[in-house]
C-alpha angles and dihedrals in degrees: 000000000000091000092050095047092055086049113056075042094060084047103056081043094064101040087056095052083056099060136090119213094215115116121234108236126251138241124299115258116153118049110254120207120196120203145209102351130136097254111208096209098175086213106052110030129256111308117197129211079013123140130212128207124210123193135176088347096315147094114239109165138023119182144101116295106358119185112268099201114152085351128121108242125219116181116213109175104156096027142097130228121201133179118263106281112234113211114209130196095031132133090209108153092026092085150036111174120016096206091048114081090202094060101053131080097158098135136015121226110278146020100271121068107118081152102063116103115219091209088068091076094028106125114209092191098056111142082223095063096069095043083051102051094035076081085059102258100143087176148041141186111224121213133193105224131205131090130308113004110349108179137257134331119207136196123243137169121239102238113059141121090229140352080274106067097027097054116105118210116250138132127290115280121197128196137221128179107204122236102243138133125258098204126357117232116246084219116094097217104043084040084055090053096047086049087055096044092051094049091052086050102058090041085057095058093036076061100045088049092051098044090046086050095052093049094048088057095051086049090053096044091042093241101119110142084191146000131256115187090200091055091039083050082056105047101081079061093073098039094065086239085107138050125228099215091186119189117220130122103180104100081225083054100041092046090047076048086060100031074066104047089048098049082055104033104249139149093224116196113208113222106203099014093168086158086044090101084072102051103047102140089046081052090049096049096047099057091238135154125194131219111208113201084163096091093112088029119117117238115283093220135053099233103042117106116264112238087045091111088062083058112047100081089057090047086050086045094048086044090056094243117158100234141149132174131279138196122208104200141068109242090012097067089084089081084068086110096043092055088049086052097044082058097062084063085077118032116316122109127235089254096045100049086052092049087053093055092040125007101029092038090052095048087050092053088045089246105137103179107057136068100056140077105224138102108305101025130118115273086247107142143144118199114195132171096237144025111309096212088062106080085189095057106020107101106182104207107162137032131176118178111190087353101296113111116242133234099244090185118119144158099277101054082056098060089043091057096033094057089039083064095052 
């Protein structure tokens, strides 16, 4: 009884290391206007000494010197508004505390799991998710990790009491890790295993696709003898009503990546594409957009310029390329804003670097009413006194998701002010 005393103990112990006190707000009710800021529309420009009125969780007019009326008014002369940044690419909520096994659900066993949702393990109360979206990240695309395919990502907004109310309703995205080698052995034998390994491996995935395809097609035609939950899972892939987000960087991997969504038909979009600079008409013709999480990498190669990995989201944007940034991380996600902005330093534009961490970000996910601030749009917004994509400056000191205003309290402001007491 002893034992099972210390550990249900040790349980409730650990749940409550993993969750955050801030409360979630509540439901719009009142109109709010906000007034005189530099809004940062992302469609239409930045506007200065503009207001913006949010009502019932939406934004439903953006000009100079709208009527107040019932609204609550919030002057913001001397401040910016934006519209929520949504990070892509990141486990947050699958993990608490990387060197705690408990505490992590970041991947499930195998290599084939395209029906495992991401938003089962996600974890609303992580200590991680206030100190995230205090940098003005309001959403996150979560993404089981792993090799081959590894299930399915969702989007959720950073302020909610559980995955239900904090999902946001988008299509399907499935994800594929692409079989592919780290680093190749010096040794010609290990290297020839490796080689076969990795061939046994893509085979496996070109099987998994076809199998997945044919089963697609007896479903469609009513003719299944039996079910398969991991083909079922699939299915959606091949109607156009799902999205294959597939991870790979190498120019070889990324064009195997496209030889497949041609053969089925698919509009592929490449999560890490570090290569994807020198492919940019396969990229066109297949429909495909990138997401680019490399911007504080090192070069991949010896003999690339250093600072390449700054570059390569305006080449994608000269090329034409769909693209936004991703993060591939938990609480560091919260830099999303500071690696747009790093971007700006060679060769992206202000407004360009802001698209790829809202607008851009959102239309890749299928969520079409956020990452804007316009009529119809969701009352997502962050008002700072500063630029956003200055970590130094940036000062985040409001943010409303939906309309309702969000606790932007976190650990971290508590120890600051802990230790300034002291």
């Amino acid at each position: 009884m002893m034992r099972l005393l210390s550990l249900l103990s040790g349980l409730v112990l650990m749940t409550l290391a993993q969750a955050h006190d801030m409360v979630p707000g509540a439901p719009q009710t009142q109109s709010i206007l906000l007034k005189n800021a530099l809004v940062h529309t992302v469609i239409n420009g930045s506007q200065a000494n503009t207001d913006v009125l949010l009502e019932q969780g939406k934004i439903t007019a953006v000009g100079p010197n709208l009527p107040a009326g019932d609204a609550q008014v919030i002057d913001l002369t001397g401040k910016q508004v934006y519209p929520g940044l949504i990070a892509l690419n990141t486990f947050l909520g699958l993990t608490e505390i990387s060197m705690v096994r408990s505490t992590v659900d970041t991947a499930e066993v195998g290599t084939l799991n395209p029906e495992v949702k991401a938003a089962v393990a996600f974890n609303p109360d992580s200590e991680l998710i206030p100190t995230v979206r205090s940098n003005g990240i309001s959403h996150v695309q979560v993404v089981p990790q792993g090799n081959g395919l590894t299930g399915q990502s969702t989007l959720v907004n950073l302020d909610s009491w559980t995955i239900v109310d904090g999902e946001v309703n988008t299509p399907t995205a499935i994800h594929l890790h692409w079989p592919t080698v780290s680093h190749w052995s010096g040794d010609k034998q290990k290297r020839a295993k490796q080689q076969e390994q990795l061939t046994k491996d893509i085979a496996a995935v070109r099987k998994a696709f076809e199998d997945a395809w044919r089963y697609s097609l007896a479903l469609k035609a009513g003719t299944l003898t039996s079910s398969d939950i991991r083909w079922q899972a699939m299915a959606p892939l091949f109607t156009g009503e799902a999205r294959l987000f597939a991870h790979a960087d190498s120019q070889a991997d990324i064009e195997q990546v496209l030889d497949l969504a041609r053969q089925y038909q698919l509009k592929p979009v490449i999560v890490g594409g570090y290569d994807a600079w020198r492919i940019p008409e396969m990229l066109s013709e297949a429909g495909a957009a990138v997401i680019y999480p490399h911007v504080f990498s090192l070069p991949r190669r010896s003999d690339e310029p250093i600072d390449l990995p700054f570059r390569i989201p305006a080449m994608l944007k000269h090329a034409g390329i769909p693209f936004a940034f991703g993060f591939k991380a938990d609480w560091d996600a919260r830099n999303l804003p500071f690696a747009a902005g790093q971007s700006v330093g060679y060769g992206l534009t202000q407004a360009q670097a802001i698209d790829a961490i809202t607008l851009s970000a959102a239309q890749i996910m299928g969520a079409e009413h956020l990452g804007a601030i316009a009529p119809g749009y969701s009352a997502t917004v962050v008002i700072s006194s500063g630029d956003i994509l200055d970590p130094l400056s940036a000062n985040i000191e409001a943010m409303y998701i939906d309309g309702r205003q969000v606790d932007l309290n976190n650990r971290h402001r508590q120890l600051y002010q802990k230790y300034l007491k002291r």
